[in-house]
N, C-alpha and C positions, 0 to 999 in steps of 0.2 A: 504494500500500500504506500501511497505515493502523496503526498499534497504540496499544490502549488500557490504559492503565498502572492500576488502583487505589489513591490514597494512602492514608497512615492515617487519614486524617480522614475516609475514604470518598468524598470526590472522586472524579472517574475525570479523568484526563488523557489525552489525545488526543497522538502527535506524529504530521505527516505527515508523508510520505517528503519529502527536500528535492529540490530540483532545482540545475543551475548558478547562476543567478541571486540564489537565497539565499547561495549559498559568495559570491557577488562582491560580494553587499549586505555580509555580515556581515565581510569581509576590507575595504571600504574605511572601513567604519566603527568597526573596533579599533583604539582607542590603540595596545593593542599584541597580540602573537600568541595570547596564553593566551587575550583575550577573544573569539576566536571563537567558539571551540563558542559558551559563554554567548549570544553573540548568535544565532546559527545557533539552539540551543534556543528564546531569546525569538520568536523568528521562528518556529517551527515546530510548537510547543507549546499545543495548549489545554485549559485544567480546567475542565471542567463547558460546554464547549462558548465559551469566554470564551477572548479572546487573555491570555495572560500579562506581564508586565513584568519588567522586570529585578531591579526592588526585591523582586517577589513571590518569583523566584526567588532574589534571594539570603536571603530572609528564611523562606524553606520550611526545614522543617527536614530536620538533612542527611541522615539514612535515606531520608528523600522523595528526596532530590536527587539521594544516591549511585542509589537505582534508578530514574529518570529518565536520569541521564547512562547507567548500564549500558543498559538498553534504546535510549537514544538514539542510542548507539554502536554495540548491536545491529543497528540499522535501516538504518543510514547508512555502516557501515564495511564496505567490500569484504571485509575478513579476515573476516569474521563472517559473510556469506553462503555459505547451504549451496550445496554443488556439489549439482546434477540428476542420476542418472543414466539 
C-alpha cells in the first residue's frame, strides 16, 4: 500500500508502507529514540519519484512536514487502521 501526499509546492510525495526491516535499519541507526520516525520517513518517502534526505526533510517547510508525518503515521500506525467488517 502506497499513499501519495500533494505539497505546496505541488510536488507529490510518495510514502511506502514500511516493513520490519526499515523499523530495525532506522532503530540501529538513531543517536537517539525521537530520530526514528525521521529516519523511518527518510527511508520510506519519495517527492517526485526521488529518495529524500534528511537535510531535505528537515528543511521542508513545517505545514509540509506536519502533513507528511500525519499521513505517515496514518499509514504505519496500527491505531489508525480501519477495522473491516
Amino acid at each position: 500500500m502506497k499513499k501519495e501526499v500533494k505539497l505546496s509546492d505541488g510536488r507529490v510525495a510518495t510514502i511506502e508502507e514500511g516493513k520490519g526491516k526499515d523499523l530495525f535499519w532506522a532503530q540501529s541507526h538513531a543517536s537517539d529514540p525521537s530520530e526514528i520516525i525521521k529516519l523511518l520517513m527518510v527511508r520510506l518517502i519519495k517527492i517526485d519519484s526521488k529518495p529524500i534526505t534528511e537535510e531535505e526533510l528537515e528543511e521542508m517547510p513545517i505545514k509540509d512536514l506536519m502533513l507528511l508525518m500525519r499521513e505517515f503515521t496514518e499509514l504505519h500506525s496500527p491505531l489508525f487502521q480501519q477495522t473491516q467488517s
